[in-house]
N, C-alpha and C positions, 0 to 999 in steps of 0.2 A: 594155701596149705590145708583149709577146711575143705576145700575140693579132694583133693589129696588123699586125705585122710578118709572122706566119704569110699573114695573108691579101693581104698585099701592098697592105695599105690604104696611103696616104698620113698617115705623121706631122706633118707640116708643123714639123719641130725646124730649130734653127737652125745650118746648116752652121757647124762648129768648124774652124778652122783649126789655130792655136797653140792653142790652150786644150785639145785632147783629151785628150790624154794626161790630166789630170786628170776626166773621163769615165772613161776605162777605169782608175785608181785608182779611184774611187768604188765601181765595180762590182767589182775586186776585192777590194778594202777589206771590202765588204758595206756597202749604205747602211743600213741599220736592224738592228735585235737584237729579240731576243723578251725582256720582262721579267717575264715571267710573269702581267703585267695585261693585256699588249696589245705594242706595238712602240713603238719610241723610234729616234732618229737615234743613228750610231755618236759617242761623246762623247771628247773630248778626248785625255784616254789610250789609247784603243784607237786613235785615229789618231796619235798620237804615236809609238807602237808600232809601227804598220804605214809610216809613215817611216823606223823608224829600219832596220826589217828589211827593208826591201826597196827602197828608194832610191828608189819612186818620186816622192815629193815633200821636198826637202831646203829651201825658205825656208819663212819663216813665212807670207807670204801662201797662200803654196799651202795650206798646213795649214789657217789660215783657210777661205781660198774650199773645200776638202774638208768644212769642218766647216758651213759656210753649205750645200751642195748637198746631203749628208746630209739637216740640216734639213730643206729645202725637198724632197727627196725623201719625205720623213715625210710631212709634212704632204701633200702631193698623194694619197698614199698611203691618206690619214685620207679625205680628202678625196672620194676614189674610191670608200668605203664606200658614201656616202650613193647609194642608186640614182638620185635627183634631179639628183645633182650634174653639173655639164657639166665632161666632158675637158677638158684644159689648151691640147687643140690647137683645141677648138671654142671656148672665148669671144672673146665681141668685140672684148678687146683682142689679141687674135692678129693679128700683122701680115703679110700674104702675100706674100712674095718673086718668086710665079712672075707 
């Protein structure tokens, strides 16, 4: 996506309104960890943690949905290894706004 972004490609991501702010927790958070196999989404405790120290997210949903976007960060992540694989903003179920 930093690629992406350098070249001024179009992401085709979906405008966040209220929801950002748990975007930029994500990214500060760190979505994923090295576990010395490979990478893993940040887990339970380390977002627990990073709630309590920094106030970005204080109900439980949010900690959820933090721990779901992690996840699904992972995974995309895994995902993007395979040179086969199609970006998240090319398949067909992408839905075009413009």
């Amino acid at each position: 996506m930093a690629e992406a972004q350098r070249a001024n490609l179009p992401l085709h991501l979906p405008e966040l309104d209220e929801g950002a702010y748990l975007v930029e927790a994500m990214l500060v958070l760190g979505p994923i960890r090295s576990d010395g196999m490979g990478t893993r989404p940040a887990d339970w405790s380390e977002i627990a943690a990073f709630a309590q120290a920094t106030g970005r997210v204080s109900e439980h949903w949010e900690s959820e949905a933090l721990h779901a976007m992690c996840g699904g960060y992972a995974d995309e992540l895994r995902r993007g290894e395979n040179p086969l694989s199609i970006p998240p903003t090319s398949r067909a179920d992408h839905v075009d706004d413009e």
